[in-house]
C-alpha positions in Angstrom: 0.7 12.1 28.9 2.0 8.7 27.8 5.2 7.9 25.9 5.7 4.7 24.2 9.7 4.6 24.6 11.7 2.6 22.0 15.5 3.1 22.2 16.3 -0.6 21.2 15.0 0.5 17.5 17.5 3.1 17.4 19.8 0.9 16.1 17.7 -0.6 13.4 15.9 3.0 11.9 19.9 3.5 11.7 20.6 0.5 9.7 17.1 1.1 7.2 18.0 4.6 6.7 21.9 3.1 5.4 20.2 0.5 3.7 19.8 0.3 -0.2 16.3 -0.3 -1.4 13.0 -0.3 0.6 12.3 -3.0 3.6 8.4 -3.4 2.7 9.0 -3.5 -1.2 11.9 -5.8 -0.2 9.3 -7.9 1.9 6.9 -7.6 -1.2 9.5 -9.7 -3.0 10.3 -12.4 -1.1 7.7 -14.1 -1.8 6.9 -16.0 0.6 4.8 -14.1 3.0 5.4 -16.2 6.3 9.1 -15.5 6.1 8.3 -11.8 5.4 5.6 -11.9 8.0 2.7 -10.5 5.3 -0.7 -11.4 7.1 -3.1 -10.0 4.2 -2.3 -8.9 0.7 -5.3 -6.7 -0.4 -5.8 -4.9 -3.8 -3.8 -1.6 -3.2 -2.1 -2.7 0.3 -1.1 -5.4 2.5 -0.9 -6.2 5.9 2.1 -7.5 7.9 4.1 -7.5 11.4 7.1 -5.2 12.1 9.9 -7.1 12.8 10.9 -4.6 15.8 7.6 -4.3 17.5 6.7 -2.1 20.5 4.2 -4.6 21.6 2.9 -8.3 20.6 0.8 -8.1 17.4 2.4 -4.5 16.1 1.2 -4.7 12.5 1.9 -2.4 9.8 -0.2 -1.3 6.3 1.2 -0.3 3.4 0.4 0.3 -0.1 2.4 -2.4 -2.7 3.0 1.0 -4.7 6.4 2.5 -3.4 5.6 6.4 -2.4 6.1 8.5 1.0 3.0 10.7 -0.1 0.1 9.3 1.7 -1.8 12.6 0.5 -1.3 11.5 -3.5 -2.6 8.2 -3.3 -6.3 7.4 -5.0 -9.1 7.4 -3.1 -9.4 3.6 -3.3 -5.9 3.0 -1.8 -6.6 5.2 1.4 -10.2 3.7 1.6 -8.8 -0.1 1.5 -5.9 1.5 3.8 -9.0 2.5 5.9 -10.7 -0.7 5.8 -8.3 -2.8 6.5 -7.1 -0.3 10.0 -10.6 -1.2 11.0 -10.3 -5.1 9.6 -6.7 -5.3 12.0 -8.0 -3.5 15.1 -11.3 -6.5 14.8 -8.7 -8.9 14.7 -6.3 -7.7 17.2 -9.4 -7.3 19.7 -10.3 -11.2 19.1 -6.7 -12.2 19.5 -4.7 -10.9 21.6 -7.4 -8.9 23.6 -5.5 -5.2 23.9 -6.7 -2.8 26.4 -6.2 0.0 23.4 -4.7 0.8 20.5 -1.9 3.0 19.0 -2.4 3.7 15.1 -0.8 6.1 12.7 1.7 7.2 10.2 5.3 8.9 10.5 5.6 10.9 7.8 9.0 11.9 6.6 12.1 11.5 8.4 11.7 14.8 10.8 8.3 12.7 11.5 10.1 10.1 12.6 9.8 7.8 10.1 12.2 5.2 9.9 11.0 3.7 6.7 11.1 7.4 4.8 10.1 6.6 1.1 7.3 4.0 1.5 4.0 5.2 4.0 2.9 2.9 6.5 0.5 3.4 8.7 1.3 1.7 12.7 -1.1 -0.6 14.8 0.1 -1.3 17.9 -2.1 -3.0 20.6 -1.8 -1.4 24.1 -2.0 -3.1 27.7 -2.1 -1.1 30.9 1.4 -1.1 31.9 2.8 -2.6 29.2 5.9 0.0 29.2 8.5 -0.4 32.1 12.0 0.5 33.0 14.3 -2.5 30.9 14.6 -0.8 27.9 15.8 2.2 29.8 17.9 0.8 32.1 19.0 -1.9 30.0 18.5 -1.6 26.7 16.5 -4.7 26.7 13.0 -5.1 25.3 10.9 -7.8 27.1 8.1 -9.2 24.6 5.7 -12.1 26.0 5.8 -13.3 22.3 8.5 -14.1 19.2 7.4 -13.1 15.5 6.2 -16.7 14.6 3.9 -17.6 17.3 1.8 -14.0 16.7 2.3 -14.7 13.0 0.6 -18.1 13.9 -1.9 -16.7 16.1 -3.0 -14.0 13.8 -2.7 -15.5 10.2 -5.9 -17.5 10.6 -7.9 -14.4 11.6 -6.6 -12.7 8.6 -7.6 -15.9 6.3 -10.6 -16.0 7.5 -11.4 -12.7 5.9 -9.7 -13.2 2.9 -12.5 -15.8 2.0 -15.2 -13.4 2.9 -16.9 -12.2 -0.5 -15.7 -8.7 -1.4 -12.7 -9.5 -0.2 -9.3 -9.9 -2.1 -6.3 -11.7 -1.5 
């Protein structure tokens, strides 16, 4: 059995559970999706990279509407939700060539979910050995790659099929 081990974010899922209001609605409002690091705004979701990844190109999806219950959202919201899992894990595979994947939702705080009120669901893009002893020794989190260069490396992927008909950004 694998563990992906992530005591660095302890701190932060400390700091969103004290904070007031919700970090993706707050990201929603910014308004500027480069600064809030939004990749693809679909009809019922949107697409965008946690600021604490585990690995390089750790995206998140999450409906604009503000709810924990993944279970009472409309079948269209899951089914875009759906989609765009499978539209991120195309575009992950081109880009930054993962050995696997990682994808799913904490639901509820006992879940582990640091973000409680507002589901997301997790894609994180695995590499054979890509976990190793700083964070446990050190508390230090080695990434290959800051937020704005996988931003930069991913938001033209994620263009791309926003021009595609049936799609809608």
């Amino acid at each position: 059995m694998e563990y992906i081990s992530a005591p660095w974010r302890g701190p932060y899922v400390r700091q969103v559970c004290r904070m007031r209001g919700c970090v993706l609605c707050r990201a929603l409002k910014v308004r500027d999706d480069r600064r809030a690091y939004i990749l693809y705004r679909g009809k019922y979701n949107f697409v965008l990279l946690n600021k604490f990844p585990y690995t390089p190109g750790h995206l998140m999806i999450a409906p604009f509407r503000h709810t924990a219950s993944f279970d009472r959202v409309g079948r269209e919201a899951s089914a875009e939700m759906a989609s765009l899992l499978q539209l991120s894990l195309k575009i992950l595979k081109k880009s930054v060539r993962p050995h696997g994947f990682n994808a799913g939702m904490n639901l509820g705080q006992s879940a582990g979910a640091g973000v409680v009120h507002h589901f997301h669901l997790h894609v994180i893009p695995r590499w054979h050995g890509d976990s190793n002893f700083m964070p446990l020794v050190s508390q230090t989190r080695v990434l290959i790659e800051d937020l704005d260069s996988t931003y930069d490396r991913l938001l033209p992927f994620f263009r791309k099929e926003s021009r595609r008909p049936g799609r809608k950004q």
